[in-house]
N, C-alpha and C positions, 0 to 999 in steps of 0.2 A: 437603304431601308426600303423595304415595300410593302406596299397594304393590299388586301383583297378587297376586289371589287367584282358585287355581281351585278351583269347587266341583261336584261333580255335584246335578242336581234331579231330580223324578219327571218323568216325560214333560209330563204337564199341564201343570205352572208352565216347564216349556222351550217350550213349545206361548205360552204367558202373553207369556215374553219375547219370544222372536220377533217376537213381535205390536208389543213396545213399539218396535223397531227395533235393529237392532245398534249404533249411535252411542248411544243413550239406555242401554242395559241396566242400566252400569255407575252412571249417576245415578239409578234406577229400583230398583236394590238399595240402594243406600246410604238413600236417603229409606226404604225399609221395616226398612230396621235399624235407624236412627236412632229411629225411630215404635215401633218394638217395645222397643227399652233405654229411653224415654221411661217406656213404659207401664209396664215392668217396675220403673224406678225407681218411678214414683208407686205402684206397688201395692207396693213395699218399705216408702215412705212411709208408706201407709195403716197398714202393718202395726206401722210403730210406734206408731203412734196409738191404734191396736186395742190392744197391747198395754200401754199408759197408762192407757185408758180404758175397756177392755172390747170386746169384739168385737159388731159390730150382727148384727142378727138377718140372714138369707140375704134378703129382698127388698130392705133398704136397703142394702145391701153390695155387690149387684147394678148398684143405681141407681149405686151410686157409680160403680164400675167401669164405665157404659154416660157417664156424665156424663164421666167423665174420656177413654173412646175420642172423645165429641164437641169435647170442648176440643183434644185431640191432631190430631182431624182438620181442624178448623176454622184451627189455627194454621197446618196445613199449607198447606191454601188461601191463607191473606193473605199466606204467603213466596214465592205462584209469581208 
């Protein structure tokens, strides 16, 4: 099932879409939402973990977060 939703953006990212084509837009926001609640879970994740175990220092915490955008973007890639 799917619902319409209208949202305004900043000129840029309408400038972005355009670009991706008017048939695509709608499967081209869904994949960046999906990708952003992903990340937002795993860094919920994290945070429980941090708060089990103690919170890492700002460079390993960093790694983590940059390892997890590459897990995130890489799964993306093998579902197209």
């Amino acid at each position: 099932m799917t619902k319409r939703i209208t949202i305004s953006v900043p000129d840029d990212v309408a400038a972005h879409l355009e670009g991706v084509g008017a048939r695509r837009v709608s499967g081209y926001v869904t994949d960046a939402i999906r990708h952003a609640a992903r990340r937002e879970e795993q860094l919920r994740q994290l945070d429980e973990v941090f708060a089990r175990t103690g919170s890492p220092q700002a460079p390993d915490r960093e790694r983590a977060e940059r390892f997890l955008d590459h897990v995130a973007a890489w799964k993306n890639t093998t579902r197209a």
